[in-house]
VMD Tcl script that draws the C-alpha trace (Angstrom):
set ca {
  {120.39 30.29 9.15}
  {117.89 32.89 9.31}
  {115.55 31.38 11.77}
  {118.33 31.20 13.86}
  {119.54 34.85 13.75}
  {115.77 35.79 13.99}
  {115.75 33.24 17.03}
  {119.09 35.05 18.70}
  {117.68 38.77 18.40}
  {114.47 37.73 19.90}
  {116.40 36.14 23.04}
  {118.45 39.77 23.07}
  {115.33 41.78 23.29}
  {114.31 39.11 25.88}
  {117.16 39.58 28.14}
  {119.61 37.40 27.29}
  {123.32 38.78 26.50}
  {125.02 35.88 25.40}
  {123.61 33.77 22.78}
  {125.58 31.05 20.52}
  {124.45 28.61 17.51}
  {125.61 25.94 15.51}
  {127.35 27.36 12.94}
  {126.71 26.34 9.73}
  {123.27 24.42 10.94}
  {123.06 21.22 13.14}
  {121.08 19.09 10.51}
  {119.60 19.90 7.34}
  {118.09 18.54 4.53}
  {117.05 16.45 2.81}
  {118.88 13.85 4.97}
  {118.11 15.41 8.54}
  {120.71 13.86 10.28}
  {123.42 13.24 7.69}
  {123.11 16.43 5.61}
  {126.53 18.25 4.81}
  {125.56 21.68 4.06}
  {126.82 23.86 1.03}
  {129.52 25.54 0.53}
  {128.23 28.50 0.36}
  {126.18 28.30 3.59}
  {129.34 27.36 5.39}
  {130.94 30.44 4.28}
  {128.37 32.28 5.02}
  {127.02 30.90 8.21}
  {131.32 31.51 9.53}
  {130.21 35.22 8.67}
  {127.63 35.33 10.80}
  {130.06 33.63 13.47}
  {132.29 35.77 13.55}
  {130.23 39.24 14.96}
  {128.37 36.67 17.67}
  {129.63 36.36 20.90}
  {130.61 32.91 20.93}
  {131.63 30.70 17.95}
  {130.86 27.31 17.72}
  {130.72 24.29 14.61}
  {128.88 21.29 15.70}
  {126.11 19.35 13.64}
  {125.49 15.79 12.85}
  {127.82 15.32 9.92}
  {131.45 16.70 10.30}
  {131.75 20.42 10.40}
  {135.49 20.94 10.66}
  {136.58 22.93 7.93}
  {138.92 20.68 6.32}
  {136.36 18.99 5.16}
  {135.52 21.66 3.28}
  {138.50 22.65 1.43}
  {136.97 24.58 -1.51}
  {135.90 27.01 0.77}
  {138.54 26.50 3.80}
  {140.98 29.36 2.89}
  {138.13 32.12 3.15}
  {137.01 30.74 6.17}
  {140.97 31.29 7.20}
  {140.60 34.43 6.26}
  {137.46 34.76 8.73}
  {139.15 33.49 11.67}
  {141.66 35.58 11.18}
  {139.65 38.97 11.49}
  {137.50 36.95 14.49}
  {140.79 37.12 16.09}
  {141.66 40.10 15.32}
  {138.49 42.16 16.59}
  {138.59 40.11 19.98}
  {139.94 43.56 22.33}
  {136.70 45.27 20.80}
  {134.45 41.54 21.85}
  {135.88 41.82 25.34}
  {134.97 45.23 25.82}
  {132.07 44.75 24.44}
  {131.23 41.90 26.34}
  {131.94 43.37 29.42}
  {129.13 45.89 28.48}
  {126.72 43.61 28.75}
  {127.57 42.39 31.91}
  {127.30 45.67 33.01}
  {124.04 46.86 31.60}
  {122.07 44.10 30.11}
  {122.81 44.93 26.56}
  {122.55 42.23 24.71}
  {126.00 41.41 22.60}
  {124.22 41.41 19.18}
  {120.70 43.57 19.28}
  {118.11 43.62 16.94}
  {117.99 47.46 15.66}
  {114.87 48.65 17.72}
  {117.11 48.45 20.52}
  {119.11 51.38 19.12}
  {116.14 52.87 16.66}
  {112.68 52.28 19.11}
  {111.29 55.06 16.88}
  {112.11 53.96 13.61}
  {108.91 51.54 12.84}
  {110.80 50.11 10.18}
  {113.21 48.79 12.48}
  {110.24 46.62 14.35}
  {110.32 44.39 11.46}
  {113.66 43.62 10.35}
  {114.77 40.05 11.60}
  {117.72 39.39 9.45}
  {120.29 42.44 10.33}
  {121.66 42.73 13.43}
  {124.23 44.77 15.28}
  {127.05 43.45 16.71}
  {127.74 45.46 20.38}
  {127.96 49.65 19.52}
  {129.83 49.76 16.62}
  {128.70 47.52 13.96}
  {125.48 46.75 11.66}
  {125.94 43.66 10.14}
  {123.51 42.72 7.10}
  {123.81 38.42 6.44}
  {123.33 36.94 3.47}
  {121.13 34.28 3.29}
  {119.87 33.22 -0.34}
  {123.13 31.42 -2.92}
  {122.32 34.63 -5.06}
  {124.46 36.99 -2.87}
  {122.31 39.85 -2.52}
  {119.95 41.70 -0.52}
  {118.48 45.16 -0.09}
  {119.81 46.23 3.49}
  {118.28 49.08 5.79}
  {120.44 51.16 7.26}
  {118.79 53.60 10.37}
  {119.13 57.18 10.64}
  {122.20 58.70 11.17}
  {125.67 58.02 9.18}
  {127.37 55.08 8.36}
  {130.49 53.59 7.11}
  {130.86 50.80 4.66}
  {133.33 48.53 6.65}
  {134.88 47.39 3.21}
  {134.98 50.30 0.71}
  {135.15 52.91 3.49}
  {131.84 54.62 1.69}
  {130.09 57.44 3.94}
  {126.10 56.57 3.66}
  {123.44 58.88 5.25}
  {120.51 57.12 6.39}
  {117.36 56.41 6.86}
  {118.13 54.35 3.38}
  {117.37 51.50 1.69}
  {120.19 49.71 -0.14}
  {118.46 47.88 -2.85}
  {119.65 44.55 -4.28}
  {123.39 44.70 -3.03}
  {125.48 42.03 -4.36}
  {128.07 40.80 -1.77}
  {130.73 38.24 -3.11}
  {131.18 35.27 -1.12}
  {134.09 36.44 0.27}
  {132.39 39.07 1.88}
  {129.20 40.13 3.55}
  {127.59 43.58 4.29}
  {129.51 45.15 7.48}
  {128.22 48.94 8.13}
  {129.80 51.03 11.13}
  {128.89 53.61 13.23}
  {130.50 57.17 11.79}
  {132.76 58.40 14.24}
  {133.29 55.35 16.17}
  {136.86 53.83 16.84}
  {136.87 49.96 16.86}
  {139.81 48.61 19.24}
  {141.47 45.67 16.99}
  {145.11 43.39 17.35}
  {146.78 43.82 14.14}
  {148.67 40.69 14.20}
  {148.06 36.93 13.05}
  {147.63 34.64 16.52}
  {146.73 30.73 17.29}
  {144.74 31.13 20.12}
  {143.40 34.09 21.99}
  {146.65 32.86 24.48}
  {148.54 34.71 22.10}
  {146.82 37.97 22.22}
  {148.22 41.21 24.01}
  {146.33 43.90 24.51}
  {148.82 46.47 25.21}
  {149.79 46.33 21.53}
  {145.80 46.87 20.52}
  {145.70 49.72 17.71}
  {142.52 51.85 17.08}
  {140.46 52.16 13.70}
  {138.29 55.31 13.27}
  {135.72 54.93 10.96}
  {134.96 58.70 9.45}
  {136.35 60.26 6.59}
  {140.05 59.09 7.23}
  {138.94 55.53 6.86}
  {139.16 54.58 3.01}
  {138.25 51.01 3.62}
  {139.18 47.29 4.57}
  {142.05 46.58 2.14}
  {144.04 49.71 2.93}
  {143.19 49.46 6.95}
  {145.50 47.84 9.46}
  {143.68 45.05 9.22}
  {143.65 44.55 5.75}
  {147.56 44.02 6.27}
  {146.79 40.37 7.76}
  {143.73 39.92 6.71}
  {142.89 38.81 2.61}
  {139.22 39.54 2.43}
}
mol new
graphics top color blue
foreach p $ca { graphics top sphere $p radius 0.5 }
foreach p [lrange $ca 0 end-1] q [lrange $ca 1 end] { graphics top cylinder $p $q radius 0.2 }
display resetview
Protein backbone atom coordinates (compact mmCIF):
# COMPACT_ATOMS: atom_id res chain seq x y z
CA UNK A 1 0.00 0.00 0.00
CA UNK A 2 2.61 2.48 0.35
CA UNK A 3 4.45 1.92 -2.83
CA UNK A 4 1.38 2.52 -4.36
CA UNK A 5 0.44 5.90 -2.78
CA UNK A 6 4.18 6.84 -3.30
CA UNK A 7 3.57 5.53 -6.99
CA UNK A 8 0.14 7.84 -7.35
CA UNK A 9 1.81 11.20 -6.01
CA UNK A 10 4.69 10.75 -8.28
CA UNK A 11 2.21 10.39 -11.41
CA UNK A 12 0.41 13.80 -9.83
CA UNK A 13 3.59 15.74 -9.84
CA UNK A 14 4.02 14.16 -13.34
CA UNK A 15 0.90 15.43 -14.78
CA UNK A 16 -1.52 13.10 -14.36
CA UNK A 17 -4.98 14.13 -12.53
CA UNK A 18 -6.68 11.04 -12.26
CA UNK A 19 -5.02 8.13 -10.81
CA UNK A 20 -6.80 4.79 -9.35
CA UNK A 21 -5.38 1.44 -7.62
CA UNK A 22 -6.40 -1.76 -6.52
CA UNK A 23 -7.63 -1.35 -3.36
CA UNK A 24 -6.57 -3.44 -0.87
CA UNK A 25 -3.49 -4.83 -3.23
CA UNK A 26 -3.82 -7.03 -6.41
CA UNK A 27 -1.61 -9.97 -5.06
CA UNK A 28 0.39 -10.35 -2.10
CA UNK A 29 2.22 -12.63 -0.23
CA UNK A 30 3.36 -15.21 0.45
CA UNK A 31 1.07 -16.86 -2.15
CA UNK A 32 1.38 -14.14 -5.03
CA UNK A 33 -1.55 -14.94 -6.74
CA UNK A 34 -3.86 -16.43 -4.13
CA UNK A 35 -3.04 -14.19 -1.14
CA UNK A 36 -6.17 -12.76 0.80
CA UNK A 37 -4.88 -9.82 2.53
CA UNK A 38 -5.52 -8.86 6.30
CA UNK A 39 -8.00 -7.45 7.80
CA UNK A 40 -6.51 -4.76 8.78
CA UNK A 41 -4.99 -3.80 5.39
CA UNK A 42 -8.44 -4.01 3.92
CA UNK A 43 -9.66 -1.53 6.29
CA UNK A 44 -7.11 0.44 5.82
CA UNK A 45 -6.36 0.28 2.18
CA UNK A 46 -10.75 1.34 1.88
CA UNK A 47 -9.30 4.50 3.80
CA UNK A 48 -7.06 5.34 1.44
CA UNK A 49 -9.98 4.72 -1.22
CA UNK A 50 -12.05 6.76 -0.17
CA UNK A 51 -10.01 10.50 -0.59
CA UNK A 52 -8.76 9.04 -4.30
CA UNK A 53 -10.50 9.91 -7.18
CA UNK A 54 -11.70 6.71 -8.25
CA UNK A 55 -12.40 3.59 -6.11
CA UNK A 56 -11.82 0.34 -7.21
CA UNK A 57 -11.41 -3.60 -5.43
CA UNK A 58 -9.95 -6.02 -7.79
CA UNK A 59 -7.03 -8.58 -7.02
CA UNK A 60 -6.52 -12.20 -7.64
CA UNK A 61 -8.41 -13.66 -4.72
CA UNK A 62 -11.96 -12.22 -4.00
CA UNK A 63 -12.03 -8.71 -2.74
CA UNK A 64 -15.72 -8.10 -2.17
CA UNK A 65 -16.25 -7.20 1.23
CA UNK A 66 -18.46 -9.86 2.30
CA UNK A 67 -15.87 -11.88 2.36
CA UNK A 68 -14.59 -10.05 4.89
CA UNK A 69 -17.18 -9.78 7.43
CA UNK A 70 -15.10 -9.03 10.56
CA UNK A 71 -14.23 -5.95 9.14
CA UNK A 72 -17.33 -5.33 6.60
CA UNK A 73 -19.41 -2.97 8.85
CA UNK A 74 -16.47 -0.31 9.11
CA UNK A 75 -15.91 -0.53 5.65
CA UNK A 76 -19.93 0.38 5.55
CA UNK A 77 -19.23 2.97 7.45
CA UNK A 78 -16.48 4.14 4.77
CA UNK A 79 -18.68 4.01 1.90
CA UNK A 80 -20.94 5.80 3.50
CA UNK A 81 -18.79 9.07 4.07
CA UNK A 82 -17.26 8.24 0.24
CA UNK A 83 -20.73 8.98 -0.64
CA UNK A 84 -21.28 11.51 1.26
CA UNK A 85 -18.21 13.86 0.29
CA UNK A 86 -18.96 13.15 -3.54
CA UNK A 87 -20.42 17.22 -4.27
CA UNK A 88 -16.89 18.25 -2.80
CA UNK A 89 -15.07 15.13 -5.44
CA UNK A 90 -16.99 16.64 -8.32
CA UNK A 91 -15.94 19.99 -7.73
CA UNK A 92 -12.91 19.04 -7.10
CA UNK A 93 -12.55 17.04 -9.99
CA UNK A 94 -13.63 19.51 -12.20
CA UNK A 95 -10.55 21.52 -10.92
CA UNK A 96 -8.37 19.47 -12.36
CA UNK A 97 -9.76 19.45 -15.56
CA UNK A 98 -9.45 22.91 -15.47
CA UNK A 99 -5.95 23.51 -14.29
CA UNK A 100 -3.95 20.38 -14.20
CA UNK A 101 -4.09 19.89 -10.52
CA UNK A 102 -3.72 16.72 -9.80
CA UNK A 103 -6.86 15.22 -7.58
CA UNK A 104 -4.58 13.99 -4.72
CA UNK A 105 -0.98 16.02 -4.63
CA UNK A 106 1.92 15.22 -2.88
CA UNK A 107 2.49 18.35 -0.38
CA UNK A 108 5.33 20.17 -2.38
CA UNK A 109 2.68 21.00 -4.66
CA UNK A 110 1.10 23.25 -2.01
CA UNK A 111 4.51 23.75 0.29
CA UNK A 112 7.51 24.04 -2.75
CA UNK A 113 9.40 25.84 0.05
CA UNK A 114 9.02 23.66 2.82
CA UNK A 115 12.14 21.10 2.15
CA UNK A 116 10.58 18.83 4.42
CA UNK A 117 7.77 18.43 2.23
CA UNK A 118 10.27 17.05 -0.74
CA UNK A 119 10.49 13.94 1.15
CA UNK A 120 7.32 12.84 2.45
CA UNK A 121 5.80 9.96 0.23
CA UNK A 122 3.17 8.59 2.48
CA UNK A 123 0.70 11.77 3.15
CA UNK A 124 -1.09 13.15 0.62
CA UNK A 125 -3.79 15.74 0.06
CA UNK A 126 -6.86 15.03 -1.26
CA UNK A 127 -7.97 18.22 -3.82
CA UNK A 128 -7.79 21.83 -1.52
CA UNK A 129 -9.19 20.91 1.49
CA UNK A 130 -7.81 17.87 2.98
CA UNK A 131 -4.33 16.31 4.29
CA UNK A 132 -4.76 12.88 4.69
CA UNK A 133 -1.96 10.91 6.76
CA UNK A 134 -2.43 6.66 5.92
CA UNK A 135 -1.61 4.22 8.05
CA UNK A 136 0.42 1.65 6.92
CA UNK A 137 2.15 -0.65 9.69
CA UNK A 138 -0.79 -3.22 11.98
CA UNK A 139 0.54 -0.99 14.95
CA UNK A 140 -1.75 2.01 14.11
CA UNK A 141 0.50 4.79 14.43
CA UNK A 142 2.64 7.22 12.85
CA UNK A 143 4.25 10.60 13.42
CA UNK A 144 2.47 12.87 10.71
CA UNK A 145 3.81 16.35 9.33
CA UNK A 146 1.59 18.83 9.07
CA UNK A 147 2.89 22.21 6.78
CA UNK A 148 2.76 25.65 7.84
CA UNK A 149 -0.26 27.28 8.39
CA UNK A 150 -3.42 25.96 10.56
CA UNK A 151 -5.16 22.93 10.57
CA UNK A 152 -8.14 21.11 11.72
CA UNK A 153 -8.31 17.64 13.06
CA UNK A 154 -11.21 16.23 10.83
CA UNK A 155 -12.28 13.96 13.86
CA UNK A 156 -11.81 15.79 17.20
CA UNK A 157 -12.24 19.22 15.58
CA UNK A 158 -8.59 20.15 17.30
CA UNK A 159 -7.02 23.58 15.92
CA UNK A 160 -3.10 22.64 15.22
CA UNK A 161 -0.57 25.35 14.12
CA UNK A 162 2.04 24.09 11.97
CA UNK A 163 5.02 23.58 10.76
CA UNK A 164 4.66 20.42 13.38
CA UNK A 165 5.49 17.15 13.81
CA UNK A 166 2.87 14.83 15.34
CA UNK A 167 4.86 12.15 16.91
CA UNK A 168 3.69 8.54 17.26
CA UNK A 169 -0.18 9.15 16.77
CA UNK A 170 -2.20 6.19 17.41
CA UNK A 171 -5.24 5.98 15.02
CA UNK A 172 -7.82 3.12 15.80
CA UNK A 173 -8.75 1.07 13.00
CA UNK A 174 -11.76 2.67 12.61
CA UNK A 175 -10.17 5.69 11.76
CA UNK A 176 -7.20 7.26 10.07
CA UNK A 177 -5.50 10.73 10.32
CA UNK A 178 -7.78 13.35 8.25
CA UNK A 179 -6.36 17.11 8.77
CA UNK A 180 -8.24 20.15 7.00
CA UNK A 181 -7.50 23.30 5.82
CA UNK A 182 -8.63 26.13 8.66
CA UNK A 183 -11.16 28.16 7.20
CA UNK A 184 -12.17 26.00 4.43
CA UNK A 185 -15.90 24.84 3.88
CA UNK A 186 -16.15 21.23 2.50
CA UNK A 187 -19.50 20.83 0.32
CA UNK A 188 -20.99 17.30 1.64
CA UNK A 189 -24.78 15.31 1.11
CA UNK A 190 -25.92 14.59 4.50
CA UNK A 191 -27.99 11.70 3.65
CA UNK A 192 -27.45 7.77 3.30
CA UNK A 193 -27.70 6.86 -0.77
CA UNK A 194 -27.18 3.48 -3.00
CA UNK A 195 -25.63 4.85 -5.79
CA UNK A 196 -24.40 8.27 -6.70
CA UNK A 197 -28.06 8.03 -8.90
CA UNK A 198 -29.45 8.92 -5.74
CA UNK A 199 -27.56 12.00 -4.99
CA UNK A 200 -29.00 15.67 -5.28
CA UNK A 201 -27.03 18.35 -5.11
CA UNK A 202 -29.43 21.01 -4.44
CA UNK A 203 -29.84 19.59 -0.94
CA UNK A 204 -25.72 19.70 -0.48
CA UNK A 205 -25.01 21.36 3.10
CA UNK A 206 -21.64 23.11 3.90
CA UNK A 207 -19.07 22.18 6.78
CA UNK A 208 -16.66 24.96 7.93
CA UNK A 209 -13.80 23.77 9.50
CA UNK A 210 -12.58 26.75 12.08
CA UNK A 211 -13.41 27.20 15.49
CA UNK A 212 -17.23 26.36 15.10
CA UNK A 213 -16.32 22.89 14.02
CA UNK A 214 -16.01 20.63 17.27
CA UNK A 215 -15.43 17.51 15.31
CA UNK A 216 -16.73 14.38 13.29
CA UNK A 217 -19.25 12.87 15.75
CA UNK A 218 -21.12 16.08 16.44
CA UNK A 219 -20.91 17.27 12.51
CA UNK A 220 -23.68 16.67 10.01
CA UNK A 221 -22.03 13.97 8.95
CA UNK A 222 -21.50 12.26 11.97
CA UNK A 223 -25.47 11.98 11.95
CA UNK A 224 -25.17 9.09 9.17
CA UNK A 225 -22.02 8.28 9.47
CA UNK A 226 -20.65 5.78 12.73
CA UNK A 227 -16.95 6.37 12.54
Amino acid sequence: MAATIRGGLHLGVSGFGFWSHDIPGFHGLPDFMNNWPDDDIYVRWTQVGVFTSHMRYHGASPREPYNYPNVSDVVREWWKLRYALIPYFVEQGRKVTKTGYPFIRALLIHHPDDEYCWYIDDEFYCGDIFLVAPIINSAGRRSIYLPRGNWVDFWSGELIEGPVMLKDVYCPLERMPVYCVYGSELKVYPYIVQHTGEIDFNKTEIITFDHTYKGFSKSILGRIIKL
